[in-house]
N, C-alpha and C positions, 0 to 999 in steps of 0.2 A: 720952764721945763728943765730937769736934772741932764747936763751933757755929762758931766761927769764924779765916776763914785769912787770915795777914796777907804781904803777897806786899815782895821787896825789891825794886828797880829794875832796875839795870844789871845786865844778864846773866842776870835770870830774865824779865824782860818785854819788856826792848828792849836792842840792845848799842850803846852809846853809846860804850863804852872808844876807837874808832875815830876818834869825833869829838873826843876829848881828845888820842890820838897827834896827830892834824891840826893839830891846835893848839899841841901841845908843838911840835913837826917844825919849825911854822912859825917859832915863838917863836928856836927855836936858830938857825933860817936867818938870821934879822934880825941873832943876835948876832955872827954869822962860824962856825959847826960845823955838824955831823951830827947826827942825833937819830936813833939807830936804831929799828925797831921790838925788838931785843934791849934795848936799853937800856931801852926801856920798859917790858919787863916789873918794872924795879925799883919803878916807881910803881903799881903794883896794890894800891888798899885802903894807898893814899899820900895825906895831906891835900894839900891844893893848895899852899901854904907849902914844905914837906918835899919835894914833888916837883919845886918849882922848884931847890932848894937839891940835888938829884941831877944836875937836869939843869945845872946850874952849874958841879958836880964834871964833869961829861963833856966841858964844855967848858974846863976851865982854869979858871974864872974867878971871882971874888972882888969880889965886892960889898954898897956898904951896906944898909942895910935900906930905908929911904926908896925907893932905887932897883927893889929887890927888891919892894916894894908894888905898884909901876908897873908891873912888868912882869907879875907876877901877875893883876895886873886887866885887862892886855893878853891876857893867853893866856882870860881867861873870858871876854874878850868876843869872840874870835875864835871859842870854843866856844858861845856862846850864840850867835852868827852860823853856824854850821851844825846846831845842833840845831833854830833857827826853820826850817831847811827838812824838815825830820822829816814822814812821812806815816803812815800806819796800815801801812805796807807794812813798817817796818822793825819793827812787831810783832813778836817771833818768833815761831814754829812754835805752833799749839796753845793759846799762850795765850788769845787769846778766846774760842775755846772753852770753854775748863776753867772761865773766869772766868764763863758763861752757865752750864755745867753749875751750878757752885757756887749763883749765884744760882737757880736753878730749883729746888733743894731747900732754899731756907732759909737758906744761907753766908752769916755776915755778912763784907763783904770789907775788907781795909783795905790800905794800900800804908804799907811801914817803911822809911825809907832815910834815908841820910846828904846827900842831893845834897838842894841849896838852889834845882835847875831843877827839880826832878820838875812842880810845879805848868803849867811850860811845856812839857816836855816831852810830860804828858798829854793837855794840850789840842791838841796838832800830830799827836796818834797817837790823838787821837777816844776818849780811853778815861776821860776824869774822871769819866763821871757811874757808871764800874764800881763806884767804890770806895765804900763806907761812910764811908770816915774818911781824910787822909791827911798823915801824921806825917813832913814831910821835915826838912832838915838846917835849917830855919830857927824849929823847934821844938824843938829839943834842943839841951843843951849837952854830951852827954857819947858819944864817937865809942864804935860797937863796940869790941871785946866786951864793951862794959856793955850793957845789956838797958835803958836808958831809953827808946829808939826804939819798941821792942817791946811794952812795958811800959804807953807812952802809947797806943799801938794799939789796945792791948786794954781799957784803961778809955773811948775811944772808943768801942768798941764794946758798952761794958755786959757786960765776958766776964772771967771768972776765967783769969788766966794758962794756967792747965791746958787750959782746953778752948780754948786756940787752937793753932795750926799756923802755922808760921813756915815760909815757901818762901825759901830762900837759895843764893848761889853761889859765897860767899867763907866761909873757914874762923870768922873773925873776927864773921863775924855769923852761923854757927853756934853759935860759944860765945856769942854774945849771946843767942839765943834759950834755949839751957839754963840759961844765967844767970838768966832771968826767967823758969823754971819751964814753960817749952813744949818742945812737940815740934818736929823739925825737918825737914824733906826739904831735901837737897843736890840744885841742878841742875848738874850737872857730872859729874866724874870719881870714882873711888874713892878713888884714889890720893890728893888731896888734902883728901876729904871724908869722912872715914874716920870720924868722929865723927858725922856726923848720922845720925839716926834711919829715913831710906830717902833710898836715890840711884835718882837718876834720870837720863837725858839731856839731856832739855826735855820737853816738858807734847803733842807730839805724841801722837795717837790716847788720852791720858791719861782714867781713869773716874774714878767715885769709891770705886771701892776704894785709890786711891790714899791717900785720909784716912783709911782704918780703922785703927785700931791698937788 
């Protein structure tokens, strides 16, 4: 039996991905190019380092590392400059529902992710005190598909890998949750989430026969 579900961020709770394009988009404006939203699909489940270093390739351009720091820490603070304006509105579909069902029967809940905002992020969308426990990228040293995210999650929350539930929407932190001995539900597509353990769309009209397995 699932005691407890441990949820990822961007794209199963809230989508953020948009406030990072904005960011990139702007970043490239500054430098003299274009910043497609095509081109951004390359940075999906990209560290912030490796996404500059693509969008550098897009533009031509070739730069030292020193400079490449600078500009980095420019594009997060442009992204942390529009995440501060985040309301409970960019919630998506269903989620605080599912997360009140959960709590209503005993879930213990916890949030896994890689992003070093989550702690602001939650506090701008009214949802910090949902969680049980909540393990972002400023607690880990080792990115998806290792299962240390997941793995701290769940000794947070007093739970045997087995009886937790990992809710994910990227391939890579599906293999991180089997890594570490859980189940998985994909919020997404088939096509790219072929591996997890039930897909879904998003957490709208969602019960809890969802967590049965």
């Amino acid at each position: 039996m699932i005691k407890g579900c441990i949820f990822d961020l961007d794209g199963v709770v809230v989508d953020t991905a948009r406030y990072h394009f904005q960011a990139w988009h702007r970043l490239a404006r500054e430098l003299g190019f274009d910043f497609t939203e095509e081109h951004n699909e390359r940075l999906k489940g990209v560290s912030r380092m490796a996404s500059l270093n693509i969008l550098l390739e897009v533009g031509g351009l070739s730069l030292p590392d020193p400079e490449k720091q600078k500009l980095a820490a420019q594009k997060n603070e442009w992204y942390l400059e529009y995440i501060r304006k985040m309301t409970p509105a960019d919630i998506l579909p269903g989620v605080t529902e599912f997360l009140d069902l959960l709590r209503s029967v005993g879930k213990k809940i916890a949030l896994g992710t890689a992003s070093k905002n989550a702690r602001i992020i939650l506090t701008q969308i009214g949802l910090s005190a949902a969680f049980d426990s909540i393990v972002d990228g400023n607690r880990v040293a080792n990115a998806k598909p290792d299962p240390e995210v997941f793995l701290i999650a769940a000794a947070d929350l007093k739970l045997e890998p087995k009886d937790c539930l990992v809710f994910e929407d990227a391939i890579a932190g599906v293999e991180a949750a089997h890594n570490g001995g859980m189940k998985c539900i994909g919020i997404g597509h088939h096509d790219i989430l072929a591996k997890a353990d039930k897909i879904i769309p998003g957490f709208k009209d969602a019960t809890l026969d969802l967590i049965e397995f």
